[in-house]
Backbone of each chain as ProteinMPNN parsed JSONL, in Angstrom:
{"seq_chain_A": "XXXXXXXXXXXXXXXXXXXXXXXXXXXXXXXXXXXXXXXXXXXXXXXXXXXXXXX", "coords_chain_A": {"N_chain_A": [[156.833, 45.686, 141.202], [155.321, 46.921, 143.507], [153.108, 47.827, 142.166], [152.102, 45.741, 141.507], [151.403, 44.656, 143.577], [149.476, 46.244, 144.742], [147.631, 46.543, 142.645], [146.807, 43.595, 142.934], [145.676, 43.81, 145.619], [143.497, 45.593, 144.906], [141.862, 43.686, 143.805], [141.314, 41.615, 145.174], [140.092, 43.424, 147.427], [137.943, 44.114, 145.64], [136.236, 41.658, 144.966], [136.097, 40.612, 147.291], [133.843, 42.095, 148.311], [132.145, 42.405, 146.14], [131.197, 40.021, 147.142], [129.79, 40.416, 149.391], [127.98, 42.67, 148.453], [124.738, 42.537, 148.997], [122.395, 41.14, 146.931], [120.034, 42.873, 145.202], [116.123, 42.124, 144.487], [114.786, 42.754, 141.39], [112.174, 44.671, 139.377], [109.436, 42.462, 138.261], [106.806, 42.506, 137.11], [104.964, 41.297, 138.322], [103.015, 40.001, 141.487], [104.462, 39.144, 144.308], [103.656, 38.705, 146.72], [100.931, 37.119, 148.418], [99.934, 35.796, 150.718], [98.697, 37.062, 152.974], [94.923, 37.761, 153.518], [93.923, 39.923, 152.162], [95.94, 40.604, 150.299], [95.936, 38.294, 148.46], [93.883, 39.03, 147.373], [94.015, 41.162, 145.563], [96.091, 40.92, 144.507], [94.936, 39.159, 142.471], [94.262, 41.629, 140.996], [94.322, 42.855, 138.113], [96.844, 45.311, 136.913], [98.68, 48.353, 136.806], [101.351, 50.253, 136.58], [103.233, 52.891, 137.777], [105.936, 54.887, 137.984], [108.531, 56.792, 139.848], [110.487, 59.523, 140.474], [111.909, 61.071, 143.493], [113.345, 63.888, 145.109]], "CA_chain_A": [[156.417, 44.807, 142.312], [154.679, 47.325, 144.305], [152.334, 48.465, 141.474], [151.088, 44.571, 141.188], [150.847, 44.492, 145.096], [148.675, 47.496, 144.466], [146.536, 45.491, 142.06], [146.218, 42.827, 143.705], [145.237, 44.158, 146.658], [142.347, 46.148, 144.72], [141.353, 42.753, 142.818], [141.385, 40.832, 146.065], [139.339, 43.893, 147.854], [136.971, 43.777, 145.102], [136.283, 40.127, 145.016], [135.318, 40.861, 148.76], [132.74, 43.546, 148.442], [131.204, 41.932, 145.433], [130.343, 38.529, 147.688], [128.913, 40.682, 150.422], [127.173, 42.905, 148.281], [122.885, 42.333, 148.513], [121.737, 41.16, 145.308], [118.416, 43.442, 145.223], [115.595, 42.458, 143.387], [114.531, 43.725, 140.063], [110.577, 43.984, 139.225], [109.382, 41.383, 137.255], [105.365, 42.554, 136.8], [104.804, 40.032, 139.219], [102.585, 41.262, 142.959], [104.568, 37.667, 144.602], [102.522, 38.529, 148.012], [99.332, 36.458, 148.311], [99.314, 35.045, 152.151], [97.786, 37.698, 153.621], [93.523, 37.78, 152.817], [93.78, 41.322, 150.981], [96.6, 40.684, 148.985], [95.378, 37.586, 147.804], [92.774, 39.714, 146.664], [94.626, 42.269, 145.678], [97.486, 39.897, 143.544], [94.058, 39.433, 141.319], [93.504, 42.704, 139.844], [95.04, 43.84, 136.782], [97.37, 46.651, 137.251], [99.463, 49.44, 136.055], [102.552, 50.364, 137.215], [103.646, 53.999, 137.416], [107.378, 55.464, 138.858], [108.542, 57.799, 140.336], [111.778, 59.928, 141.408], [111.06, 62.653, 144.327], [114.398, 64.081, 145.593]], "C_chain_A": [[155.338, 45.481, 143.176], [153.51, 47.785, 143.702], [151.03, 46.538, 141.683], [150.935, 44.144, 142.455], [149.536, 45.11, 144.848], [146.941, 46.53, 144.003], [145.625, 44.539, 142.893], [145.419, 42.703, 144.926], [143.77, 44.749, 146.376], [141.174, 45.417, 144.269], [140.311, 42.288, 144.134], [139.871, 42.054, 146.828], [137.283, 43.951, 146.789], [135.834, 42.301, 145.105], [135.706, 39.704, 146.128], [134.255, 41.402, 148.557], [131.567, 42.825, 147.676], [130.616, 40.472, 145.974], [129.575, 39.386, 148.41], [127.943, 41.631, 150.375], [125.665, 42.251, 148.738], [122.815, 42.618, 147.09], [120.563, 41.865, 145.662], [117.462, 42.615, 144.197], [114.61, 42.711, 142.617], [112.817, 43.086, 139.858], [110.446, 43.391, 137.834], [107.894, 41.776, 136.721], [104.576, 41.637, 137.479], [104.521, 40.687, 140.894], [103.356, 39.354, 143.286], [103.963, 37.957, 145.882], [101.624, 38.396, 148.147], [99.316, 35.436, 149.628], [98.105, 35.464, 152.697], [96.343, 37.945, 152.973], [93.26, 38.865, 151.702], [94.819, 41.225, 149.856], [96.489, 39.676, 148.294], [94.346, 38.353, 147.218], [93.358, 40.764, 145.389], [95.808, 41.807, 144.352], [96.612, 39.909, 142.135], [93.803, 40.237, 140.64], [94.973, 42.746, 138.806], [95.503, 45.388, 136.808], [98.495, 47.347, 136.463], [100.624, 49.871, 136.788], [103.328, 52.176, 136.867], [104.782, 54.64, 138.879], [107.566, 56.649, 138.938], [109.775, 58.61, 141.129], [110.838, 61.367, 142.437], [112.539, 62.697, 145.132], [114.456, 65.013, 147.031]], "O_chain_A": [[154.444, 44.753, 143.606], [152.681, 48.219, 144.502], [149.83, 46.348, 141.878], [150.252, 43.125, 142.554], [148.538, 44.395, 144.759], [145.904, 46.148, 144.544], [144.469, 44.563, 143.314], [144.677, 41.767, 145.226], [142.88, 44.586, 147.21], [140.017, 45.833, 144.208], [139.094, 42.45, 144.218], [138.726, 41.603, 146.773], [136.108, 43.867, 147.146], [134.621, 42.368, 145.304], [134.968, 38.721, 146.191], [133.43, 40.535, 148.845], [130.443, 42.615, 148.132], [129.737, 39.864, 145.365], [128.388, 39.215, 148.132], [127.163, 41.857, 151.3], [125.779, 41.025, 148.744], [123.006, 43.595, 146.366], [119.98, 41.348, 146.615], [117.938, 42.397, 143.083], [113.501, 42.908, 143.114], [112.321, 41.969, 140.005], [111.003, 43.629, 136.763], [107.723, 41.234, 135.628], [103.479, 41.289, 137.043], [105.264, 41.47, 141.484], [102.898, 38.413, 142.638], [103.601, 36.838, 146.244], [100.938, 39.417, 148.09], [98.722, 34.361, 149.547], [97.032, 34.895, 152.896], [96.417, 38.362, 151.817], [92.602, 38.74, 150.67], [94.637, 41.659, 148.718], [96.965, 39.882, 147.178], [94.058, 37.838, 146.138], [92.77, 40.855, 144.311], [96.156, 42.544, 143.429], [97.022, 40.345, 141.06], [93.16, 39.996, 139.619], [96.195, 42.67, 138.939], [94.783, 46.385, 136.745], [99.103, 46.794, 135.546], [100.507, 49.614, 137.986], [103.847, 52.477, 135.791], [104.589, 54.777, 140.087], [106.979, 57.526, 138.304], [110.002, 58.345, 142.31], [109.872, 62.113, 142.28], [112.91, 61.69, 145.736], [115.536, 65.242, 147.575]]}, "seq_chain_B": "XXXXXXXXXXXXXXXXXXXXXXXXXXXXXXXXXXXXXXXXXXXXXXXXXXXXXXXXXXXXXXXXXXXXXXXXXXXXXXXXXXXXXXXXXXXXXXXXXXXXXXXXXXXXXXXXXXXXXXXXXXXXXXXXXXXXXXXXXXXXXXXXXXXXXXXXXXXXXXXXXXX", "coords_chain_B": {"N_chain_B": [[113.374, 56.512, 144.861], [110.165, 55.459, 143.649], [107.624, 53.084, 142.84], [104.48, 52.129, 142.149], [101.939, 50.185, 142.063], [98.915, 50.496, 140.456], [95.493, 50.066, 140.678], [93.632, 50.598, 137.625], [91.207, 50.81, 136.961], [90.237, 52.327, 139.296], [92.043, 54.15, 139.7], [93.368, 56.617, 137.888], [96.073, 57.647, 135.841], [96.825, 60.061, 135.71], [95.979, 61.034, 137.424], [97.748, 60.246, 139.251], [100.202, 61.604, 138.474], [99.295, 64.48, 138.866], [99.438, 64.123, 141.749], [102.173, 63.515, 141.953], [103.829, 66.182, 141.055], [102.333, 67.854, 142.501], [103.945, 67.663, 144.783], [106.477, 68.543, 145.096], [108.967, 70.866, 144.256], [109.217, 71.984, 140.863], [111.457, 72.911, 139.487], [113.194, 72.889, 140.751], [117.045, 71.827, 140.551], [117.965, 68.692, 139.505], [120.595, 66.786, 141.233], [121.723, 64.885, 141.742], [121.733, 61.202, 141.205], [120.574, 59.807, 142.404], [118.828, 60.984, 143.67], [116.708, 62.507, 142.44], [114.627, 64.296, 140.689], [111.869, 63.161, 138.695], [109.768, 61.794, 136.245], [109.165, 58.179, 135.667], [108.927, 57.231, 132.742], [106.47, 54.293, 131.754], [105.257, 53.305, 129.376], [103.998, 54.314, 125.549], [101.807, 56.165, 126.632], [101.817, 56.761, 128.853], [104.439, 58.496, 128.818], [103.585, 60.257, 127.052], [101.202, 61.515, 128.517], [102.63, 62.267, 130.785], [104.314, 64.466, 129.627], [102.006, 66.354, 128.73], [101.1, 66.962, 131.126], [103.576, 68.317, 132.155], [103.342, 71.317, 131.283], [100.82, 72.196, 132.962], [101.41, 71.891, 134.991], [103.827, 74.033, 135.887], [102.856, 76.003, 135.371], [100.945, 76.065, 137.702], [102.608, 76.23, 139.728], [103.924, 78.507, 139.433], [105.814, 79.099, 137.278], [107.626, 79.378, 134.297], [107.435, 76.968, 131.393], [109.914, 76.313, 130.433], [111.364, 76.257, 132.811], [110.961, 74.182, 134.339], [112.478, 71.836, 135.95], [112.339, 69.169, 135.894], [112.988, 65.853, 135.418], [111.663, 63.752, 132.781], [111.551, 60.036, 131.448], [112.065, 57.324, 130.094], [111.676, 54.308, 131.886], [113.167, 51.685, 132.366], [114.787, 49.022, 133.765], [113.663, 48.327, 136.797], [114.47, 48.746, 140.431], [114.765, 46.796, 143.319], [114.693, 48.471, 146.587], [116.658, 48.556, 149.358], [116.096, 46.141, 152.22], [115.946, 47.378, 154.2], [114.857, 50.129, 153.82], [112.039, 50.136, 152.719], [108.753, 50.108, 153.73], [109.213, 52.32, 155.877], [107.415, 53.152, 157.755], [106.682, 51.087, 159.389], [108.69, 50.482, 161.222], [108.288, 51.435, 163.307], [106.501, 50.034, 164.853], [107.174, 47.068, 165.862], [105.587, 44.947, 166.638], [103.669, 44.671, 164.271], [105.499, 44.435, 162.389], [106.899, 42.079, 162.779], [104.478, 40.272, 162.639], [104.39, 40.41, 159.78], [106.689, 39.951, 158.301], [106.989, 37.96, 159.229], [104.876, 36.638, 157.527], [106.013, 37.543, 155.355], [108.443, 36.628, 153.47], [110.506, 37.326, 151.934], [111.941, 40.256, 150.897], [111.186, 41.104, 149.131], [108.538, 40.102, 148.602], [107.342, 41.704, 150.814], [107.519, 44.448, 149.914], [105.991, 44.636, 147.943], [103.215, 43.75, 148.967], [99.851, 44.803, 149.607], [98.979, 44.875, 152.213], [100.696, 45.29, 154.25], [101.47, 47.964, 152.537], [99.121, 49.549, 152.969], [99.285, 49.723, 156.031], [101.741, 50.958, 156.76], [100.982, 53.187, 155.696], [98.304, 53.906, 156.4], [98.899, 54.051, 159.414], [101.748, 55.278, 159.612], [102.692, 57.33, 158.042], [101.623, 61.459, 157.119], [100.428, 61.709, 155.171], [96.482, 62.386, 153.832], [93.714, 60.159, 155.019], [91.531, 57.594, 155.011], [89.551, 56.778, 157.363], [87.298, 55.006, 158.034], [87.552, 53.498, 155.663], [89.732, 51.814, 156.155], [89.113, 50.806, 158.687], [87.124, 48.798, 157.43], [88.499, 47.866, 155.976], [90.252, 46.402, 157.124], [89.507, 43.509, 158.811], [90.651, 42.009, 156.371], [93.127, 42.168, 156.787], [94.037, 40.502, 157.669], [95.405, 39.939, 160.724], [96.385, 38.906, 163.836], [93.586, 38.769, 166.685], [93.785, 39.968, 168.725], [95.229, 42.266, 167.634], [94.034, 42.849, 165.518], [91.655, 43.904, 166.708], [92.424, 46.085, 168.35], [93.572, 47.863, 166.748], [91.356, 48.818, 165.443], [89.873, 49.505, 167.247], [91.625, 51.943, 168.023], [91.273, 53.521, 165.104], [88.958, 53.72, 165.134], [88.51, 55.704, 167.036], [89.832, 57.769, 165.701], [88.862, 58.522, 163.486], [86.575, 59.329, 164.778], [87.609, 61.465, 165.956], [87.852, 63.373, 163.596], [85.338, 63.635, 163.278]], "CA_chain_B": [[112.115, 56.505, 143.533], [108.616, 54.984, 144.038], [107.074, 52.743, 142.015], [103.112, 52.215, 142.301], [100.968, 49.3, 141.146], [97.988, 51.083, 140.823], [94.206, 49.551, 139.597], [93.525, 51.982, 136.682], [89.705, 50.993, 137.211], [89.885, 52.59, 140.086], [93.05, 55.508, 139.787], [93.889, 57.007, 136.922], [97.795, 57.811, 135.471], [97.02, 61.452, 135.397], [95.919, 61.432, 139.272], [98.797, 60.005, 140.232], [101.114, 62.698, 138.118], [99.277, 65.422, 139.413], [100.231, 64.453, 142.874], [103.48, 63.699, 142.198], [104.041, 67.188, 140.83], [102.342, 69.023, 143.618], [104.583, 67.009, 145.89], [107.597, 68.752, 144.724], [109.272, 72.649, 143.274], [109.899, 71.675, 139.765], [112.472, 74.376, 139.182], [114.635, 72.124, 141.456], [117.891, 71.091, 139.828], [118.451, 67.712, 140.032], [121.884, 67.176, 142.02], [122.243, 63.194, 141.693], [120.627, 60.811, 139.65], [119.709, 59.076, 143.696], [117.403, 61.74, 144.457], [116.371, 63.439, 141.486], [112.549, 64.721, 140.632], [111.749, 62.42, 137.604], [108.812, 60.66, 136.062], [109.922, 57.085, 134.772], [107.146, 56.358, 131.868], [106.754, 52.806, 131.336], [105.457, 53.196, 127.578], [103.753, 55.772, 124.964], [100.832, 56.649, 126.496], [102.483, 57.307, 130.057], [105.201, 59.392, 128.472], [102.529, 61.468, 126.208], [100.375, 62.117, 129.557], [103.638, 63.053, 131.668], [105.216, 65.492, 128.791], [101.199, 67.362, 129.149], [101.249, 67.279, 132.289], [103.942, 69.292, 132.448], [103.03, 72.75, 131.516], [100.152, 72.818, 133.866], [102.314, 71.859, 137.155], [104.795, 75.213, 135.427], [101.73, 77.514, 135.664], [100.647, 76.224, 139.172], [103.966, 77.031, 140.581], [103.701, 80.215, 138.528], [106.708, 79.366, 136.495], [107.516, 79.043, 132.835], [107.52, 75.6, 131.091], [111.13, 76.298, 130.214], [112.265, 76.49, 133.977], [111.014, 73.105, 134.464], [114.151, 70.728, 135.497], [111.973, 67.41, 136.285], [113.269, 64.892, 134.619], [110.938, 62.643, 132.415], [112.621, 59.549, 131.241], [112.14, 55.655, 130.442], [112.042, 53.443, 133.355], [114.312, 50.892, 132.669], [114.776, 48.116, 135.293], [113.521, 49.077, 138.15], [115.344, 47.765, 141.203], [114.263, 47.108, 144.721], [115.675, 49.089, 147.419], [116.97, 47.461, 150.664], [114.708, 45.665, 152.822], [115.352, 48.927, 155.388], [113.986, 51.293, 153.289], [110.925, 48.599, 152.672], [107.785, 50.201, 154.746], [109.714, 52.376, 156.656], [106.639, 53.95, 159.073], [106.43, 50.144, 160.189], [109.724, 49.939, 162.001], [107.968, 52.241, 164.523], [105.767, 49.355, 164.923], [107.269, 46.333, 165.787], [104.859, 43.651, 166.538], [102.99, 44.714, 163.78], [106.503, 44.354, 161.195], [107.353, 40.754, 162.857], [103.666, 39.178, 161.556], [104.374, 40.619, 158.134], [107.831, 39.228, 158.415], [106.898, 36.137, 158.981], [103.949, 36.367, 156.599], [106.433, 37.219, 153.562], [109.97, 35.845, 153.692], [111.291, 38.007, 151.22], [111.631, 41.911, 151.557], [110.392, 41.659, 147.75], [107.096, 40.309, 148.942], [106.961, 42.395, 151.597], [107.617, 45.427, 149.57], [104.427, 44.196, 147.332], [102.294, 43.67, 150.246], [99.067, 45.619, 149.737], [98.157, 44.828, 153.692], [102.053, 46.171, 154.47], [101.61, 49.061, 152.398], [98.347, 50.103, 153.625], [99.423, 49.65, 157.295], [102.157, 52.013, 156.417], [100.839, 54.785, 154.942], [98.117, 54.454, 157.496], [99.816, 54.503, 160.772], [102.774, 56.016, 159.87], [102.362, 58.553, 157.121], [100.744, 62.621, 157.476], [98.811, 61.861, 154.055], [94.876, 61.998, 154.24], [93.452, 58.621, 155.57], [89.657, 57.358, 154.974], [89.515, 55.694, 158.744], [85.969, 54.128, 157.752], [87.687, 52.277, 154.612], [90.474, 51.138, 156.862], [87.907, 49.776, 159.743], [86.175, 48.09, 156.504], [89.228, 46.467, 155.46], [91.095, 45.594, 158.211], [89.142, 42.117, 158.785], [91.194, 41.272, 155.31], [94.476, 42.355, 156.544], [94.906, 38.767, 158.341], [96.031, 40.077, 161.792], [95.66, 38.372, 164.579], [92.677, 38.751, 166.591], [93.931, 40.999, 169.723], [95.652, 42.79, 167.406], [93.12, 43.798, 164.659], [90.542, 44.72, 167.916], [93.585, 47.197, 168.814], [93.868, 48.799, 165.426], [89.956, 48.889, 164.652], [89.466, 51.03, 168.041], [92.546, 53.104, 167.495], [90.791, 53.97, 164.021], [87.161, 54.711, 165.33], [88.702, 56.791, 167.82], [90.83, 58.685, 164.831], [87.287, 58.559, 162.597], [85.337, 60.481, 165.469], [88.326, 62.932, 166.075], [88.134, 64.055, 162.923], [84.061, 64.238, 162.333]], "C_chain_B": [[111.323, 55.195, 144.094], [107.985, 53.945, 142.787], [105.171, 51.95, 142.753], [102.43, 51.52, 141.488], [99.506, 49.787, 141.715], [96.413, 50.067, 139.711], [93.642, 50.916, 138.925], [91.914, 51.722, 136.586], [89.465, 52.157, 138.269], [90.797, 54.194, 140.4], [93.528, 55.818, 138.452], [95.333, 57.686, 136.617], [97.947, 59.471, 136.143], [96.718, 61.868, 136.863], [97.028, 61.623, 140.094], [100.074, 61.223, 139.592], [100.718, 64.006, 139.052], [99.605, 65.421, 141.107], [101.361, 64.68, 143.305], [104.007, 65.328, 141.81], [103.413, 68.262, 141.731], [102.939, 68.51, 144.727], [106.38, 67.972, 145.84], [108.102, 70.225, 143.862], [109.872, 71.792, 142.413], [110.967, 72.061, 138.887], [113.806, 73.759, 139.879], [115.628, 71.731, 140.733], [118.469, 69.824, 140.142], [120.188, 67.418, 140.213], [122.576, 65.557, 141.609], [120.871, 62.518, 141.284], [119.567, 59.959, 141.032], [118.168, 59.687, 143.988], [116.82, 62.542, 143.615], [114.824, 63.152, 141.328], [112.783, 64.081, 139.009], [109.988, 61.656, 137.582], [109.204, 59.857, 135.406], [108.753, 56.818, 134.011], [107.876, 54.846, 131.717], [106.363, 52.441, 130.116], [104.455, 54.358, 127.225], [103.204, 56.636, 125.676], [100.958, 57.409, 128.346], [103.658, 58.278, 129.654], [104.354, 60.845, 127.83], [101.683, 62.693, 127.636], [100.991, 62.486, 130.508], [104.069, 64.444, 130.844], [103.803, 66.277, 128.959], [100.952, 67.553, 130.308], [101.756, 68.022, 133.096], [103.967, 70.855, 132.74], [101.919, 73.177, 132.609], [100.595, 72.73, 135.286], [102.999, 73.457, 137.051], [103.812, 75.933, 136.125], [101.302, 77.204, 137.224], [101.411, 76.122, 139.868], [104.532, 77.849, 140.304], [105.689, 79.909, 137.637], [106.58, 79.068, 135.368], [107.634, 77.689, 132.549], [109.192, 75.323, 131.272], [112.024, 75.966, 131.659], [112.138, 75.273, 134.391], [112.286, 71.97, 134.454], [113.146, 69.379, 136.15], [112.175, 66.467, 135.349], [111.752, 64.272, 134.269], [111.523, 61.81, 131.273], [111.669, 58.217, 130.898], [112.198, 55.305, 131.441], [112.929, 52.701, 133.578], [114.017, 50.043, 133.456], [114.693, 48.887, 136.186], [113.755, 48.138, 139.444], [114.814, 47.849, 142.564], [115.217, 47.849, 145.932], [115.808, 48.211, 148.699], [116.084, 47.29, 151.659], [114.188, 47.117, 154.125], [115.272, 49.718, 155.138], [112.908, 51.224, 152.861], [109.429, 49.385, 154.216], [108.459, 50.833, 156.422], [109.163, 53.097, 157.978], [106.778, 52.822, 160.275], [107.227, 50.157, 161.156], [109.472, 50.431, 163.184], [107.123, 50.683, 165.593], [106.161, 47.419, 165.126], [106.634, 45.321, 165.979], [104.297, 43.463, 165.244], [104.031, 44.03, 161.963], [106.998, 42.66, 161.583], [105.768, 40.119, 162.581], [103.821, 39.568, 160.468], [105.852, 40.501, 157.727], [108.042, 37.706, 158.08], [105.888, 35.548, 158.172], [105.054, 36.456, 155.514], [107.732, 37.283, 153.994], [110.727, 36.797, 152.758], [111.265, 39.552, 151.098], [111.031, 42.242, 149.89], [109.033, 41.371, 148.126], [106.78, 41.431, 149.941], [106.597, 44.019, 150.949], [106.481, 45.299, 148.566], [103.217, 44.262, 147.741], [101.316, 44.769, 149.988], [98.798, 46.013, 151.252], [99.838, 45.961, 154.132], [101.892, 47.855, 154.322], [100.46, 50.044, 153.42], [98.27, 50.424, 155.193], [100.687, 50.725, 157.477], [101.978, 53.218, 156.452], [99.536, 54.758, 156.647], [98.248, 54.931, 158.929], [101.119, 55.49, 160.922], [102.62, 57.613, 159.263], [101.336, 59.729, 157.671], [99.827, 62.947, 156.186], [97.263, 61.714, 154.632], [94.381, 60.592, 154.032], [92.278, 58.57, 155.857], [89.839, 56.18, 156.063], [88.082, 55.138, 158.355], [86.717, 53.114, 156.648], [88.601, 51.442, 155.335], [89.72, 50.332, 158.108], [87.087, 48.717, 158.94], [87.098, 46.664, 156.281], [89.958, 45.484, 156.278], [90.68, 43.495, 158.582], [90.23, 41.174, 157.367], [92.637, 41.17, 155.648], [95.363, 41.177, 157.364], [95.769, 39.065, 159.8], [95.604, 39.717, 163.014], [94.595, 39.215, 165.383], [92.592, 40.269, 167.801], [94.378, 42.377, 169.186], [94.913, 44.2, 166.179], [92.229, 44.96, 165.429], [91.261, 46.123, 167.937], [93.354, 48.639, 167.609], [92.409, 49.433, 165.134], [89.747, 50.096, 165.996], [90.242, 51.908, 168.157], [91.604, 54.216, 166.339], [89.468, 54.21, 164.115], [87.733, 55.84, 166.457], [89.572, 58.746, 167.032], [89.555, 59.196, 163.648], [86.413, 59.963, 163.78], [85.942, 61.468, 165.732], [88.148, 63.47, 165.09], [86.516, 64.46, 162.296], [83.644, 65.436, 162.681]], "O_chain_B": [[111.745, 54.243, 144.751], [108.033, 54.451, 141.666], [105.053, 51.352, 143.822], [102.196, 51.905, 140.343], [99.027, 49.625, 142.837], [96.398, 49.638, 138.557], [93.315, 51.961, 139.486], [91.33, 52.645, 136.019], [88.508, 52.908, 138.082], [90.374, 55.117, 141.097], [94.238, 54.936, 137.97], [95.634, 58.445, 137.538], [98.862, 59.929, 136.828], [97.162, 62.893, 137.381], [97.343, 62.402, 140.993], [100.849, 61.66, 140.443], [101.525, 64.526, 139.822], [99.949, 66.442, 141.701], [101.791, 65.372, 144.227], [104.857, 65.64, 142.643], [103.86, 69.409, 141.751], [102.462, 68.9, 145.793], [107.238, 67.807, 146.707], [107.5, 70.538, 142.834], [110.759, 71.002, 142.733], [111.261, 71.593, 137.787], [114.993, 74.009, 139.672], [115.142, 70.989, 139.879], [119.388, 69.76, 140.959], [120.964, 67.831, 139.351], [123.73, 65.299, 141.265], [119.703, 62.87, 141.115], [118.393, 59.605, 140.919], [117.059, 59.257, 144.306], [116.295, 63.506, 144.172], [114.1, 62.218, 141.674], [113.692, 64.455, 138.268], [109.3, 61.196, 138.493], [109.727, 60.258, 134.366], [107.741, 56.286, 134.468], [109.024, 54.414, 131.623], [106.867, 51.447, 129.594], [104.059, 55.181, 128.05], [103.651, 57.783, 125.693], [100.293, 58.329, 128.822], [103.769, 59.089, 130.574], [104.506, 62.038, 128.094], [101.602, 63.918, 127.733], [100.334, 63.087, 131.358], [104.139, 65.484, 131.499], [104.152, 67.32, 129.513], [100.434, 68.651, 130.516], [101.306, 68.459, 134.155], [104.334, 71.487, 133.73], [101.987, 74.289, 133.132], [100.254, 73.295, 136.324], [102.785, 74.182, 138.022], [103.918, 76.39, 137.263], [101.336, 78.171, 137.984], [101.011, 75.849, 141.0], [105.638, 78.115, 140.777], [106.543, 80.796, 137.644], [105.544, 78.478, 135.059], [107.984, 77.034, 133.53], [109.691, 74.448, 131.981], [113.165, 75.505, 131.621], [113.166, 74.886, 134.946], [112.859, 71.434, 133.506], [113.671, 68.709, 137.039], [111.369, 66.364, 134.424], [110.835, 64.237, 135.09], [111.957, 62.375, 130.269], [110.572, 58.128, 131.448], [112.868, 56.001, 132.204], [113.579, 52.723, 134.624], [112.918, 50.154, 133.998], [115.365, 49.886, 136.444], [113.319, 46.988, 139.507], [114.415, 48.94, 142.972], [116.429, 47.648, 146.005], [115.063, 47.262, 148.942], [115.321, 48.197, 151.992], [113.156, 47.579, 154.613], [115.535, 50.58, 155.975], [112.479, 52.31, 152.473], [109.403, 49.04, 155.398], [108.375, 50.328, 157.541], [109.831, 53.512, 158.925], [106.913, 53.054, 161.476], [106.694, 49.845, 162.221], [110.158, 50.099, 164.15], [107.268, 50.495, 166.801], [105.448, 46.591, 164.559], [107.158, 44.398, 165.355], [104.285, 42.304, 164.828], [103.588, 43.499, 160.945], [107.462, 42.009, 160.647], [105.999, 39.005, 162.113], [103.139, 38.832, 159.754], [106.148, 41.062, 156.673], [108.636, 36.883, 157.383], [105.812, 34.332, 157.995], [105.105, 35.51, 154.728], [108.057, 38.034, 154.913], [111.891, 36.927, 153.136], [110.131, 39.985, 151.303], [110.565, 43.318, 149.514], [108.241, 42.308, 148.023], [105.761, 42.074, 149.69], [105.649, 44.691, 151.358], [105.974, 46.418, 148.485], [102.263, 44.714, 147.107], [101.84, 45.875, 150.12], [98.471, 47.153, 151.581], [99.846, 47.188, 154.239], [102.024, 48.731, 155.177], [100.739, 50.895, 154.264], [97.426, 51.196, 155.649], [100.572, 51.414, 158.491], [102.577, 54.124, 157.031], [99.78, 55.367, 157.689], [97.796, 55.957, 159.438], [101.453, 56.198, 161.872], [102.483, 58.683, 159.856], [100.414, 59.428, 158.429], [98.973, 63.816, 156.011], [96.936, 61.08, 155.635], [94.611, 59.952, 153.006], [91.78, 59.255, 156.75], [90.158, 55.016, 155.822], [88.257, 54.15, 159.068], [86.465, 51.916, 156.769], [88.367, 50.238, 155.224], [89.955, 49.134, 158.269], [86.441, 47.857, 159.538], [86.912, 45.447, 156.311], [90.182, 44.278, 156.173], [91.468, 42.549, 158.557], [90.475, 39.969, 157.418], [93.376, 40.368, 155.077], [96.554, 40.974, 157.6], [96.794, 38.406, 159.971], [94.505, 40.123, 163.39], [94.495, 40.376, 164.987], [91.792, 41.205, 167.807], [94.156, 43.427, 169.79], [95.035, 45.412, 166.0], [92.046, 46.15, 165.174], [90.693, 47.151, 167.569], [93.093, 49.838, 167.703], [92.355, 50.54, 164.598], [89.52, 51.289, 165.796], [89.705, 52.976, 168.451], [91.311, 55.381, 166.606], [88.853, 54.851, 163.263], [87.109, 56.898, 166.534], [89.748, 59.906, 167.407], [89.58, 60.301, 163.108], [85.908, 61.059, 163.535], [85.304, 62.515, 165.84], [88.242, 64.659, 165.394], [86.295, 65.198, 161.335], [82.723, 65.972, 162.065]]}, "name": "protein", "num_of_chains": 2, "seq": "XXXXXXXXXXXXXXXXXXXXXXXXXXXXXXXXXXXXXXXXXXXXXXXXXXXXXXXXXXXXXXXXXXXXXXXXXXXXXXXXXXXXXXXXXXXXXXXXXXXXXXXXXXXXXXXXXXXXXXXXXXXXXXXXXXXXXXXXXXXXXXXXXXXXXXXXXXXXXXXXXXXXXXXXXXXXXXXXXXXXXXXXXXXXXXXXXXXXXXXXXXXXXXXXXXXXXXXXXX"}
């Protein structure tokens, strides 16, 4: 009984966390900012994409 | 981790390695996969020109190739980080972070934002800053009118300190 309290309790906490996560998201190859005059400009070029960890 | 849409007319792969590698002791052991010294290639010809890249960062931090712990890896999905780690010189700057707020609705555009970034790195950041190209461009960066004036004589006054 107290093991499937247990559970439940971890299901239930889960179940929480994962709604209030932030979905982030993920790059697509896609600049989607083109209001502003430069990045409308800027959305146009053809580009390269290079990452980067720095700890 | 950083990711950089760069115009390769204009910057080349191998520029941007060699900064990242004098940005950093490569001898470091990475501790967690959060903060670790890595280059993510995104295909051959970025993996080929990171793996030579290597030995000459070794020798100009006088160590052996072998001592080298920088990761170089695949990229994988690459994921956006939270909108408050998103241009974080701006937050100093609030008028300047509520029109580019309300210019891009999503902290993914925002984090795209050439005008964003560049307003960034130049106001906030202690990298080197061409105040003549920024007085050039500014007219593009769509800010209102009191506000550009502001920035443009900030930046001739930061232009003549430094001639």
């Amino acid at each position: 009984m107290k093991i499937r309290l247990i559970i439940l309790g971890a299901v239930a906490s889960w179940a929480v966390m994962s709604g209030l996560a932030e979905t982030l998201p993920k790059a697509d190859g896609k600049v989607s900012a083109t209001t502003l005059p430069l990045d409308a400009k800027t959305s146009k070029v053809k580009f390269e994409t290079a990452t980067f960890g720095l700890g | 981790m950083i990711s950089i849409d760069y115009d390769p007319e204009v910057l080349k792969y191998e520029d941007l390695l060699e900064i990242f590698w004098s940005a950093h002791r490569c001898d470091q052991i990475n501790t967690s996969r959060q903060y670790m010294n890595a280059v993510f290639y995104h295909d051959e010809s970025q993996k080929i020109a990171a793996e030579n890249s290597r030995a000459g960062a070794a020798v100009k931090q006088g160590l052996e190739v072998d001592a080298v712990q920088t990761t170089i890896a695949s990229v994988g999905k690459f994921t956006y980080a939270e909108g408050y780690h998103q241009k974080y010189y701006l937050t100093r700057f609030e008028e300047i972070r509520d029109i580019l707020t309300k210019a891009y609705k999503t902290e993914k555009e925002l984090a795209d934002s050439t005008v964003a970034t560049r307003l960034n790195a130049y106001l906030g950041s202690g990298m080197k800053r061409d105040w003549a190209i920024f007085i050039k461009e500014l007219p593009d960066y769509g800010m209102p009118e009191e506000l550009e004036k502001a920035l443009s004589k900030a930046a001739v006054r930061m232009l003549e300190g430094v001639k």
